[in-house]
N, C-alpha and C positions, 0 to 999 in steps of 0.2 A: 229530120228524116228518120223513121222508121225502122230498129237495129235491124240489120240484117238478120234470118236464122239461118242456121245450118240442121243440113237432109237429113232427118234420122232414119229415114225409109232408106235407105243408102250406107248407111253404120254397118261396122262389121258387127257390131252389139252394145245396145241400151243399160247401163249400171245404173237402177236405182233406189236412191234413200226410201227409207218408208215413212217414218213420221212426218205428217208436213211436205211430203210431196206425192205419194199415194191416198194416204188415207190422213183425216185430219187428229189422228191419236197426238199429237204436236200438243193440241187444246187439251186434251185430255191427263199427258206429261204432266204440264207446265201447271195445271190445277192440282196435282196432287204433289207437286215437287212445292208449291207455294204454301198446303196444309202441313208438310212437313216441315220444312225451313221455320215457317211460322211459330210452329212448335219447338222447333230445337233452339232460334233466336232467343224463345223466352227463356227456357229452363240455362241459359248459357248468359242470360244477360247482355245478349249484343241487342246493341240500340238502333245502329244502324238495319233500317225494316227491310226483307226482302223483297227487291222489285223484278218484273217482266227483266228489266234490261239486264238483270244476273243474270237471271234463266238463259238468254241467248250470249252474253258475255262468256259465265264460266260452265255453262251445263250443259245447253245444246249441240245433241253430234257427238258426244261425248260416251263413253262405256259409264256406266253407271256408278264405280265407285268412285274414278276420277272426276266425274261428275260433283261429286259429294265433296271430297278431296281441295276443287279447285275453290269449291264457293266458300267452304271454311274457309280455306286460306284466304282468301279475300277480305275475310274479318280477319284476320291476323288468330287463325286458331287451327293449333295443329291437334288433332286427335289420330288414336292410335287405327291403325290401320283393322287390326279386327280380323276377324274369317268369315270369308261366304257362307259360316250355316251358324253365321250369329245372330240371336232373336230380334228379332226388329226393335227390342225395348233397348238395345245395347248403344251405350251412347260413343258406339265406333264408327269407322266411315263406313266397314262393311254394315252394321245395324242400322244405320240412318239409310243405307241406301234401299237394306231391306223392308225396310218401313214403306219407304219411297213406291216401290215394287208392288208390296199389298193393296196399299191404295188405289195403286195402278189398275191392276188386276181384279179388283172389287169393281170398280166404275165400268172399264171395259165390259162385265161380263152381265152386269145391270143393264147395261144401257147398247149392248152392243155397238159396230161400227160401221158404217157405209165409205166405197171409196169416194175421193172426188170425181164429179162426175169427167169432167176434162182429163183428168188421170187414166181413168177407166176406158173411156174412149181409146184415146192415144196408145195403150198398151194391147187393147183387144187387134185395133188396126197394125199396129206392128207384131203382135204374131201371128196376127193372118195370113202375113206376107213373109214369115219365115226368120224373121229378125230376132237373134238371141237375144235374150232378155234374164237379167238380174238383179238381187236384191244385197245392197249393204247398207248394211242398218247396226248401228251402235247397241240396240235393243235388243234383251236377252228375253224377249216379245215379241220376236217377229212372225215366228211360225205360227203363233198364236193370232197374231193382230191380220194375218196374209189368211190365215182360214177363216177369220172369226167374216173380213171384209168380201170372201170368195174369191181372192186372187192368186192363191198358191201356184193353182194348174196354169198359170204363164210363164211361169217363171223357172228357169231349167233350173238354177242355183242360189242359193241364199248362202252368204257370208252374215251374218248376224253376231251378237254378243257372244251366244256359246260358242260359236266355231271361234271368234277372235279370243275366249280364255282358255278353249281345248287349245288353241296352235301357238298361245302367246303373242298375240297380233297386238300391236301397242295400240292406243285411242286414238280417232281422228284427232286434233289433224295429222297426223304420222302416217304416210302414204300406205300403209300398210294392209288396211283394211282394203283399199281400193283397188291395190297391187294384186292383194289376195283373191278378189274376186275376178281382175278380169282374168288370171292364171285358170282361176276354175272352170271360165265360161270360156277360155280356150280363144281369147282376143285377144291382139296388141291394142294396149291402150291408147296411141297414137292415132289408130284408125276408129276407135270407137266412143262413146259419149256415157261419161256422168252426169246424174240429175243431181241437185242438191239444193236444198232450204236453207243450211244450217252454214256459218262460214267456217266452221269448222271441218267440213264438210266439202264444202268446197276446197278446202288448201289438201286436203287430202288427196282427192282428184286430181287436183296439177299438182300437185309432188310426184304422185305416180304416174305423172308421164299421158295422163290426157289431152289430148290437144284440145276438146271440145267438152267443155265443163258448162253447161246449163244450169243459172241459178234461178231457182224459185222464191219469189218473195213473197213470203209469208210471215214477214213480221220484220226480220233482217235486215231487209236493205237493200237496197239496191246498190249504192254507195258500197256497203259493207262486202257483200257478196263479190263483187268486184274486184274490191281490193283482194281480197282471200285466193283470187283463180278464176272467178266463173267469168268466160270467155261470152256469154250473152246471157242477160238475166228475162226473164218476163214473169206475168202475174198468173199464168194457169198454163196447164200443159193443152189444152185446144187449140192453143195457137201454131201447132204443130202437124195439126191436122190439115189433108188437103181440102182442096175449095170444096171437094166432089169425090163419092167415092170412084170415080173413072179415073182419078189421077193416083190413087196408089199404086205403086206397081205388085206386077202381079205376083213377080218371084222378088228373093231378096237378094 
């Protein structure tokens, strides 16, 4: 039988991820986080090669140094923590991550980004009908990856990277980030709904008190996502949409 969804047209407001479940910057990450690791594996002599299932393991959903942080440690290697305006050649977490970031930001601006088309749908139809709408995103790239893809002007509030190290907001999963956002878009979480790809992501969402945690699978899981919180997983956000546009309503 076919999971049940629940009404997003009916939410008191929409929280969602950006990578991987807006726009496919996800592919775009997980390529330049795998040129990096590549690199650092060698000069470090770890044998063990980095794979996808790191990436979603210790990276994904993650702030970006703890990002860096967790996959060392996974190789059993602690490096020193560093500062945010360390050169990317710095073999710190902060430098690896900044590395990570450059490549990021080269590729993205080459190649620009389109959202998913199902994403895009789903979000225009919900703020047509007055449904607040926002973004938490571990990415100290969001404003950037939401203008670059045209989706900014939906979205009343972004919780992103720099607000979670301007406010001290710990990394998903630590409900923090999700808490912080529905405070900002001025919802109880209980009545309103997170998206998420990342399971990381998802435990953040139901830590903070989401009743309705929507996982997208995009690479994760479905299994996985599940375990983490998400209360109904599927494989694109169209399936969200109604049969017809007669059946959205009119006000929210």
């Amino acid at each position: 039988m076919p999971e049940a969804l629940p009404d997003l047209f009916h939410a008191d407001g929409v929280l969602f991820d950006l990578d991987g479940v807006l726009t496919p910057t996800a592919e775009v990450h997980m390529r330049a986080w795998k040129a990096v690791f590549d690199d650092v594996f060698a000069r470090w002599g770890i044998t063990a090669p980095y794979t996808d299932a790191d990436y979603y393991d210790y990276v994904d959903g993650k702030k970006r140094y703890d990002g860096v942080a967790s996959l060392m440690r996974s190789r059993n290697v602690e490096l020193s923590w560093g500062d945010v305006d360390d050169d990317p050649t710095a073999e710190t977490v902060c430098g690896i991550g900044n590395r990570k970031n450059a490549a990021f930001a080269a590729s993205l601006r080459a190649q620009g980004i389109a959202p998913y088309p199902g994403s895009l749908a789903l979000v225009e139809s919900l703020h047509a009908v007055g449904i607040p709408l926002g973004v938490v995103s571990s990415s100290k790239n969001a404003e950037e990856v939401l203008g670059a893809a045209g989706l900014r002007s939906f979205f009343r509030i972004v919780v992103d990277g720099v607000v979670a190290e301007r406010d001290g907001l710990a990394s998903k999963p630590a409900a923090d980030m999700f808490a912080a956002g529905a405070a900002a878009l001025g919802v109880d979480p209980a009545r309103a709904v997170a998206v998420e790809d990342a399971t990381s992501g998802a435990a953040s969402a139901a830590a903070a008190g989401f009743a309705t945690v929507v996982g997208v699978d995009r690479g994760a899981g479905a299994d996985a996502l599940r375990a983490a919180g998400a209360t109904v997983v599927v494989d694109d956000l169209d399936v969200f949409l109604p049969a017809s546009r007669n059946d959205i309503p009119e006000t929210a």
